[in-house]
C-alpha positions as CSV (number, residue, x, y, z in Angstrom):
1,X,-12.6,-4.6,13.5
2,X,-13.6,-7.0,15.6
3,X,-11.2,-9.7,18.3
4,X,-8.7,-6.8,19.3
5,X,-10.8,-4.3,21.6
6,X,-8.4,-4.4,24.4
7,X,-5.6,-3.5,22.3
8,X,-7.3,-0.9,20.8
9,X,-8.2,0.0,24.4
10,X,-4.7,0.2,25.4
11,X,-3.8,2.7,22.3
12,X,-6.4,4.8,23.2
13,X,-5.8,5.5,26.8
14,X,-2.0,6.0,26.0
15,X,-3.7,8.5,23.2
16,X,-5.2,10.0,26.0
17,X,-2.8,10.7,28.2
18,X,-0.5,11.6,25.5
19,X,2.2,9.0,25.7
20,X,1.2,7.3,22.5
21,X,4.9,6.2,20.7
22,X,6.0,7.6,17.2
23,X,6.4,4.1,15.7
24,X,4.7,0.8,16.2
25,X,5.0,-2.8,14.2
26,X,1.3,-4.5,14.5
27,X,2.4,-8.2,13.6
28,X,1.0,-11.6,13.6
29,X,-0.3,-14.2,10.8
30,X,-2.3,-12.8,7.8
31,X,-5.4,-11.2,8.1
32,X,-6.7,-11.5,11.7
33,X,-6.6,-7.6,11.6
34,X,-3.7,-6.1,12.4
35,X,-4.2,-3.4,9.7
36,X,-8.1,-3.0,10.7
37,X,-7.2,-1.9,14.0
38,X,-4.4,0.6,12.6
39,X,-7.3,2.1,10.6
40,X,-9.6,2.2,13.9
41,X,-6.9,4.0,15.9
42,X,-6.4,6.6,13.1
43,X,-10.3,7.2,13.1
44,X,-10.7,7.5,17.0
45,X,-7.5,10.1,16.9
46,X,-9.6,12.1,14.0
47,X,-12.6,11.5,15.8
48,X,-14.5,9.7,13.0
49,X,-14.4,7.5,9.9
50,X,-13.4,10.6,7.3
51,X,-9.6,10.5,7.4
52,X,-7.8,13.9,6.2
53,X,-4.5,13.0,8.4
54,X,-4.3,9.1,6.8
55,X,-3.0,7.4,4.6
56,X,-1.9,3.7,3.8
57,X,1.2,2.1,1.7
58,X,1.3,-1.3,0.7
59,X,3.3,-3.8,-2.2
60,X,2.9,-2.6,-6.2
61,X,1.9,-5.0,-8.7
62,X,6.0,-5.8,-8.4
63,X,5.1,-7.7,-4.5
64,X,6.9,-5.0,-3.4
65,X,6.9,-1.3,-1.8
66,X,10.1,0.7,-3.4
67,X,12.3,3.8,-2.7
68,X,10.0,5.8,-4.1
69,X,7.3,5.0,-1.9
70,X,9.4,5.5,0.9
71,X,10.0,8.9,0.1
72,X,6.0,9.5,-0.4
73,X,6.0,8.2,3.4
74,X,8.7,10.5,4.2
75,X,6.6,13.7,2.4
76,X,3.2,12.5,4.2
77,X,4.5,12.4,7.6
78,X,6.2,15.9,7.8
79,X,3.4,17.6,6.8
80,X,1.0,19.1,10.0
81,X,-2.2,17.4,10.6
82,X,-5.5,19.1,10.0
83,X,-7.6,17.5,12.3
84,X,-5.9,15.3,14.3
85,X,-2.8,15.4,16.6
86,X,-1.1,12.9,14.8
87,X,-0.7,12.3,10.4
88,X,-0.9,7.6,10.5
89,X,1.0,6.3,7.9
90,X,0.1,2.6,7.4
91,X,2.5,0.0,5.5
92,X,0.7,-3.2,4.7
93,X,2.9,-5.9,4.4
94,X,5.9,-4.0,5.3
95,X,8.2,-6.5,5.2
96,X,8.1,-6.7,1.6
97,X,9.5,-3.1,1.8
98,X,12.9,-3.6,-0.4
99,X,16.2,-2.6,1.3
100,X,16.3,0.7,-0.2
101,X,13.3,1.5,1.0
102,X,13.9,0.4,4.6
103,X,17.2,2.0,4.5
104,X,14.9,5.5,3.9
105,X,12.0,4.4,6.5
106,X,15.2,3.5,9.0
107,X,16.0,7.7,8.7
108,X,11.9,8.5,9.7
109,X,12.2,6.5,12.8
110,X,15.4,7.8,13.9
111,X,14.3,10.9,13.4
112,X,10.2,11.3,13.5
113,X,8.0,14.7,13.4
114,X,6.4,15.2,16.5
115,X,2.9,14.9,14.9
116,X,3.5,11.6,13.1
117,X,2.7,8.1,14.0
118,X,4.1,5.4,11.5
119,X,2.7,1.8,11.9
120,X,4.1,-0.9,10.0
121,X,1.8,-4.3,9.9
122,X,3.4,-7.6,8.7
123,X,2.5,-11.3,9.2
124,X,6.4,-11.7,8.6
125,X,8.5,-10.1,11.2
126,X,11.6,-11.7,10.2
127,X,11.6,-9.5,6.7
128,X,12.3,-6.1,8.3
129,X,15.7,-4.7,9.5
130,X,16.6,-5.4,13.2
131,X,17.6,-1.6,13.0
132,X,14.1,-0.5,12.6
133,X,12.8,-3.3,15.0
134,X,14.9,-1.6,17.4
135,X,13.1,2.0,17.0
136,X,9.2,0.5,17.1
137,X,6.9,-0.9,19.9
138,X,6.3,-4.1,19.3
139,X,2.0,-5.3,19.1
140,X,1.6,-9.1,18.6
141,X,-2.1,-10.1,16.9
142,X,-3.6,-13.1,17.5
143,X,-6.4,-15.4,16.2
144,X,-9.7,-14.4,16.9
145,X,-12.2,-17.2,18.7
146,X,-14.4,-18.6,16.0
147,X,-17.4,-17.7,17.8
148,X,-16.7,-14.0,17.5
149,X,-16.2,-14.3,13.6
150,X,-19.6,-16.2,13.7
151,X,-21.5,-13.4,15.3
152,X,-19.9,-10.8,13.6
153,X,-20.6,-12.3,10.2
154,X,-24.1,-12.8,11.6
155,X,-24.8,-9.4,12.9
156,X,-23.0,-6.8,10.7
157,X,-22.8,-8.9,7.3
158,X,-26.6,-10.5,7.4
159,X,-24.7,-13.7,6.7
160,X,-27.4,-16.8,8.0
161,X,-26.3,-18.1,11.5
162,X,-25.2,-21.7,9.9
163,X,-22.9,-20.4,7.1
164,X,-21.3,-17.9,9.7
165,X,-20.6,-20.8,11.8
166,X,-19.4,-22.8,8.8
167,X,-17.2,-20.3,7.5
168,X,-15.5,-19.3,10.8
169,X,-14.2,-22.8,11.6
170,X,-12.7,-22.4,7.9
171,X,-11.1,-18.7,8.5
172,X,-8.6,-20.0,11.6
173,X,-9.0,-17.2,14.0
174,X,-8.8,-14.8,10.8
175,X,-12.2,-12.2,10.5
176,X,-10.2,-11.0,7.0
177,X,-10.5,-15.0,5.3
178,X,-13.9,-15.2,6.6
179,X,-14.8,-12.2,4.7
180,X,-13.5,-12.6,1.7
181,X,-14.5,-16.7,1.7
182,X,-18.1,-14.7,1.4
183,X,-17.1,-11.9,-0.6
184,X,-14.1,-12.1,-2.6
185,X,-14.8,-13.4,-5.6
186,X,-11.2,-13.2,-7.3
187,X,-9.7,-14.8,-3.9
188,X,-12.6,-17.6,-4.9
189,X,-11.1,-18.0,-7.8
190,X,-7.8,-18.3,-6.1
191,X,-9.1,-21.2,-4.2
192,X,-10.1,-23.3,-7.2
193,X,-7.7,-22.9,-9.1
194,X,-5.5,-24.4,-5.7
195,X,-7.3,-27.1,-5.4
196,X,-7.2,-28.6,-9.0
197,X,-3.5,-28.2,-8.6
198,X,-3.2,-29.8,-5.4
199,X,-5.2,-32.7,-7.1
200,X,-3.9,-32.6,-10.5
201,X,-2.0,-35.5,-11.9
202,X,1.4,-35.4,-12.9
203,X,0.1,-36.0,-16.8
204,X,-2.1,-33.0,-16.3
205,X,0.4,-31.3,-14.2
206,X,2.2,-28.7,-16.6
207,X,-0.4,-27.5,-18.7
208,X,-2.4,-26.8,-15.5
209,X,0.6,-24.9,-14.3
210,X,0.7,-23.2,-17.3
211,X,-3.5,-22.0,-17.2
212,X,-2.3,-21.0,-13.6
213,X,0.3,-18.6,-13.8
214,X,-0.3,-17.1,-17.6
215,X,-2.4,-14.1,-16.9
216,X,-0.7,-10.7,-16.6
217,X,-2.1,-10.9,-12.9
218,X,-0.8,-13.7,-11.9
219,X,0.9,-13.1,-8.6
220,X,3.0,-16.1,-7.1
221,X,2.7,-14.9,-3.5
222,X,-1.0,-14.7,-3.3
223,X,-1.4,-18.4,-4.7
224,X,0.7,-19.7,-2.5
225,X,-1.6,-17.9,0.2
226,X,-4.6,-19.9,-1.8
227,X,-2.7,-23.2,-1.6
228,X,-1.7,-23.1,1.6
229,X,-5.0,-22.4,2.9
230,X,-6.5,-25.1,1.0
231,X,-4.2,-27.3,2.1
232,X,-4.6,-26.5,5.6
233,X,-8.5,-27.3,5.3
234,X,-7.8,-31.0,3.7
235,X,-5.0,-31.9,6.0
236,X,-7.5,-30.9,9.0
237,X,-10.5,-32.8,7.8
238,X,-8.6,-35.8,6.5
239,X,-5.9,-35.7,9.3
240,X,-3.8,-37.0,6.3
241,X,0.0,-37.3,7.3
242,X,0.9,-36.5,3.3
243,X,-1.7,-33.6,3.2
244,X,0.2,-31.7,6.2
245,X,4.0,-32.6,5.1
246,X,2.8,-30.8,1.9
247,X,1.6,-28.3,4.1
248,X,4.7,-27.8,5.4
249,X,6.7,-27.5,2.0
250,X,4.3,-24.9,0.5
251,X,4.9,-22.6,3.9
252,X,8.7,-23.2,3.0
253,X,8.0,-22.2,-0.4
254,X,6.0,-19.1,0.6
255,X,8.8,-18.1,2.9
256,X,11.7,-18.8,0.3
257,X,9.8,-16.9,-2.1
258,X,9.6,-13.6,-0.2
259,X,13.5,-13.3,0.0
260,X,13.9,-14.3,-2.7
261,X,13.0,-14.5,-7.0
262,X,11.7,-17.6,-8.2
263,X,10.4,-18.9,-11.3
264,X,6.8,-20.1,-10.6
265,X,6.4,-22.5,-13.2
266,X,9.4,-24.6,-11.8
267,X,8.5,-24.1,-8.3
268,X,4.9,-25.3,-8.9
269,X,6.1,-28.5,-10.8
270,X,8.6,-29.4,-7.7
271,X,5.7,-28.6,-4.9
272,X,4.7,-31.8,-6.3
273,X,6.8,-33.6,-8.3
274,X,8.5,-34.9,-5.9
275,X,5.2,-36.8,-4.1
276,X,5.9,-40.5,-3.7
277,X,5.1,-42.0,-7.3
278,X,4.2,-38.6,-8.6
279,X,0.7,-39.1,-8.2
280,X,-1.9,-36.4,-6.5
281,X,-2.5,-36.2,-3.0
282,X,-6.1,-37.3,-2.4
């Protein structure tokens, strides 16, 4: 974890003097490392890096975390630590949580164990009930300076001082894009495949759309992610007024399809379609 020491520094002197809360909500944009420093506070309450009293929940292959997940939370939390003085219980992306399952979670804060510490980490604060809002401290996230990615990539991932630089000013503040930029080869993938749709033609348009979203894995919400960052990169370099109004629909799309179901293909086709003269944006 790197960008957040303070914060970490604040949980663990509350830790310390034994007035750390029950529930928390670590929020701010994707990957800057809101569930990193989760994990860190978990290990400095064990008192190293092998968790026993840990454990993490985030979306199925469905985008989202059901009842029955819920209940595992439930289960996991009321059993008694064996090392630590608190079992963590991590959601990722809890705002993708579906009512049900919020409904359930809204019972454990009302009513934690004393041992338990639930933190629930979302880049989308909007998504979860005002009724659990109510029962968690609040911890806002925010970018990380480019020059701490740099070194970090330098110093613990033996990336070469002018790539590190190079792919921090592309991550925006985020230490989780700049790894997987270098590392995440399916997230690669991700990318190119963005980029030929932004660029694609509107004769060209369908069948790409069709290669896109075809594979079993095909997950809408993490290609929107992919298009919005690559979108974000041209608009930046080209300071292209089209570019960034594009920008802008795709984070409206992203946002309309976490409340809601959507057919990709369609949506994909209208992200575009409606482009002065249907042509790509350059």
């Amino acid at each position: 974890m790197i960008g957040h020491e303070s914060i970490l520094g604040d949980l663990k002197r509350i830790a310390a003097d034994g007035s750390l809360a029950h529930g928390y909500i670590f929020f701010g944009e994707a990957m800057v490392g809101k569930a990193a420093a989760a994990r860190a506070l978990a290990e400095h309450l064990e008192g190293g890096s092998v968790l026993s009293d840990y454990a993490e929940i985030e979306p199925g292959e469905n985008n989202s975390i059901g009842i029955d997940a819920a209940r595992e939370i439930k289960h996991f939390l009321w059993q008694k630590p064996n090392v630590s003085a608190r079992r963590t219980l991590v959601i990722k992306d809890a705002d993708l949580a579906t009512t049900e399952a919020q409904n359930a979670l809204l019972k454990v804060t009302e009513e934690p164990p004393a041992s338990s510490l639930l933190i629930l980490v979302t880049s989308n604060i909007d998504g979860i009930m005002p009724t659990i809002l109510s029962r968690l401290q609040h911890i806002y996230f925010g970018a990380v300076p480019e020059k701490e990615i740099a070194a970090w990539l330098a110093s613990e991932h033996a990336v070469p001082k002018a790539k590190a630089v190079e792919t921090a000013k592309r991550s925006f503040g985020k230490p989780g894009l700049a790894w997987r930029l270098l590392h995440d080869e399916a997230f690669q993938g991700q990318l190119e495949f963005a980029e030929k749709f932004i660029k694609t033609s509107a004769a060209t348009r369908r069948d790409l759309i069709k290669k896109i979203i075809e594979p079993e894995t095909f997950n809408f919400r993490k290609f929107l992610d992919a298009v919005i960052i690559v979108l974000a990169w041209e608009a930046a370099a080209a300071g292209n007024a089209a570019k960034t109004a594009l920008w802008h629909k795709a984070l409206a799309l992203y946002d309309r399809e976490t409340n809601f179901s959507l057919n990709p293909r369609l949506q994909l086709e209208a992200l575009l379609g409606a482009q002065s003269n249907d042509r790509p944006i350059r």
